[in-house]
matplotlib code that plots the C-alpha trace (Angstrom):
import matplotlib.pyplot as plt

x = [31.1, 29.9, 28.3, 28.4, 25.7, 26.0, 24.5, 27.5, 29.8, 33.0, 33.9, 32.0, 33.6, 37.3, 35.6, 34.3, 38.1, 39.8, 37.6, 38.5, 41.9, 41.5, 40.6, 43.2, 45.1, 46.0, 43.0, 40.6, 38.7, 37.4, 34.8, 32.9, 33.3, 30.5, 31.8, 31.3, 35.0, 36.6, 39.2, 41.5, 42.1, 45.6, 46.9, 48.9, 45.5, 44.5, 47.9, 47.0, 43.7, 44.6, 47.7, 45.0, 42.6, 44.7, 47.7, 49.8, 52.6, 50.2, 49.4, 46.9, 49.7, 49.8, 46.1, 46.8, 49.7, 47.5, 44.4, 46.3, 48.8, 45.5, 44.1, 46.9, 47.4, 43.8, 44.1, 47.3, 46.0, 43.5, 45.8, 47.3, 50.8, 52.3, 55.6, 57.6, 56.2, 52.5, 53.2, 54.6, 51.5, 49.0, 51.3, 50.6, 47.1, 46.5, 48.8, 45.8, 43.3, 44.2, 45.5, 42.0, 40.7, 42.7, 42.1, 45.9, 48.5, 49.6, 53.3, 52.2, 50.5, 53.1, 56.2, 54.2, 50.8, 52.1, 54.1, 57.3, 57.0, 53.8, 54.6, 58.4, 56.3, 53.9, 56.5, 58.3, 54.9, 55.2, 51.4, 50.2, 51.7, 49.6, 46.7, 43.5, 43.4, 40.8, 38.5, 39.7, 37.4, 37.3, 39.3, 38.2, 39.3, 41.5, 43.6, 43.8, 45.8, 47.7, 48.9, 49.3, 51.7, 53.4, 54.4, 55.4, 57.5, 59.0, 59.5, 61.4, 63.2, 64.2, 65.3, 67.6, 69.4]
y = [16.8, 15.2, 17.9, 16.6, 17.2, 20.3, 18.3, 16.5, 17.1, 17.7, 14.4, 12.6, 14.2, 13.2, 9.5, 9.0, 9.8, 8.0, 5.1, 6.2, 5.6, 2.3, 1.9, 0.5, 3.6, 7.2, 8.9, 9.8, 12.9, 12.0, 13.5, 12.7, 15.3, 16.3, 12.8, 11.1, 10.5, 9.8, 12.3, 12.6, 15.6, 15.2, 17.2, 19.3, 20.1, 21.5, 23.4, 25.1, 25.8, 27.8, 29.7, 31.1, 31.7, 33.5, 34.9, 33.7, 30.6, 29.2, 25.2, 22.9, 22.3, 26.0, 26.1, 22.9, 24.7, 27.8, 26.0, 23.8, 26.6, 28.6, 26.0, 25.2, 29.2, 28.9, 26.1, 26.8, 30.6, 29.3, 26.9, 28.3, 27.5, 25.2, 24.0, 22.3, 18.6, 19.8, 22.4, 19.2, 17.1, 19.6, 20.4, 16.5, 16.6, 19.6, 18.3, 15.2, 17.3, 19.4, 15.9, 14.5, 17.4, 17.7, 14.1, 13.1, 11.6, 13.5, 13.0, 14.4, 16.9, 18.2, 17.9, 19.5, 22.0, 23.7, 26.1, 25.4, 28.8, 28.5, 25.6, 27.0, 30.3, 28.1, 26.4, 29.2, 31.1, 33.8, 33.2, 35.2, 38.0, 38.3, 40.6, 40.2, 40.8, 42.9, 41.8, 42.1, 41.7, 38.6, 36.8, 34.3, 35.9, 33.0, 33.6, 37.5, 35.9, 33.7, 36.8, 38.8, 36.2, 35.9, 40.1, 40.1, 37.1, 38.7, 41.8, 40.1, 38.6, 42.1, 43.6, 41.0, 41.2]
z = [28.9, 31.9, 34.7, 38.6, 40.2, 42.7, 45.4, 45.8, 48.4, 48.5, 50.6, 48.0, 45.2, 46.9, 47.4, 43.6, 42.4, 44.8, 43.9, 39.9, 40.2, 40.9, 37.2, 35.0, 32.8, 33.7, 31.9, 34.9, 33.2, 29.4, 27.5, 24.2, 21.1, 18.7, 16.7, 19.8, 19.8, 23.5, 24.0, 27.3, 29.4, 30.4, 33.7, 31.1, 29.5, 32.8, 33.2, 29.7, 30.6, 33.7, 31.9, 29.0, 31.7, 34.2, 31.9, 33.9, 34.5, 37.2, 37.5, 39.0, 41.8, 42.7, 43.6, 45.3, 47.5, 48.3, 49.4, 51.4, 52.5, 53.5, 55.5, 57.2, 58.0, 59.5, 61.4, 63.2, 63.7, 66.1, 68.0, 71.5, 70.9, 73.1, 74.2, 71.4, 71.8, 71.7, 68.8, 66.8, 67.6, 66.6, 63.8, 62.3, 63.2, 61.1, 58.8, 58.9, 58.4, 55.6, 53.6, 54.1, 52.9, 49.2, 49.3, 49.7, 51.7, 54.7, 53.4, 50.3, 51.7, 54.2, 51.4, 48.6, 49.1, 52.8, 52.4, 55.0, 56.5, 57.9, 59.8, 61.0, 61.9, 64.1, 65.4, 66.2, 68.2, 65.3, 63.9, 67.2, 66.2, 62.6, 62.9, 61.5, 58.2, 56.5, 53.8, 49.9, 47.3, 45.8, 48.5, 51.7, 55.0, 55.5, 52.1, 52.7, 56.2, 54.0, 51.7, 55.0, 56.1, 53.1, 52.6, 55.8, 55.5, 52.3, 54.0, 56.5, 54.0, 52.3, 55.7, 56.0, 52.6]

ax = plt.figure().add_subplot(projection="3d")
ax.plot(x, y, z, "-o")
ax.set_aspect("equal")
plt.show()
């Protein structure tokens, strides 16, 4: 199996697969077996992989929506919020940002790995109100914000049931 070298950066990373894709055929991750056989790793490989590593019914896209969820959490956290017309273009900006960064489409992006209620809480002036959450192990400051948001939007959720 092919190892990338850890000087690479992230942007380059996102720039060699874009550039992959342009290759005929599906199959951008192979590897050689012991045989020397060419075998595919298919995105439902990957989907396997992370259900016996976790336990859990989790995919590839669910990583994709909390990475993109949590920077779009800490983005709009830091933005003054602004009457509605501003709050929509920072909203697309960010929106922008985080597509370039999981190296996809900002429609893409926006429909698929932001969570809607981050964006209708932004747009609403609601992320002010969040406090600061405090450090848990094992988790970035900016995804310990994203779960704060979330319990308190379930628990919002509840109160109103």
């Amino acid at each position: 199996m092919a190892v990338l070298a850890p000087d690479l950066s992230p942007r380059m990373i996102c720039h060699v697969r874009k550039r992959s894709q342009e290759i005929p055929g599906q199959n951008l991750f192979q590897y050689l077996d012991e045989n020397g056989e060419r075998h595919t790793v298919s995105s439902a490989d990957v989907n396997a992989y992370l259900q016996t590593l976790t336990g859990a019914d989790f995919t590839a896209k669910d990583y994709r929506t909390w990475a993109g969820s949590v920077l779009a959490l800490s983005v709009l956290r830091e933005l003054q919020w602004e009457p509605e017309s501003d709050a929509k273009r920072q909203v697309v900006e960010m929106v922008k940002n985080v597509a370039r960064q999981l190296g996809d489409t900002p429609a893409v992006c926006r429909k698929c790995y932001i969570h809607p209620a981050v964006l209708e809480a932004f747009m609403l002036g609601a992320l002010a109100e969040l406090p600061r959450p405090r450090l848990r192990k094992g988790l970035k400051s900016e995804e310990v914000g994203l779960t704060v948001f979330l319990d308190r939007m379930l628990a919002s959720a509840e109160a109103t049931n």
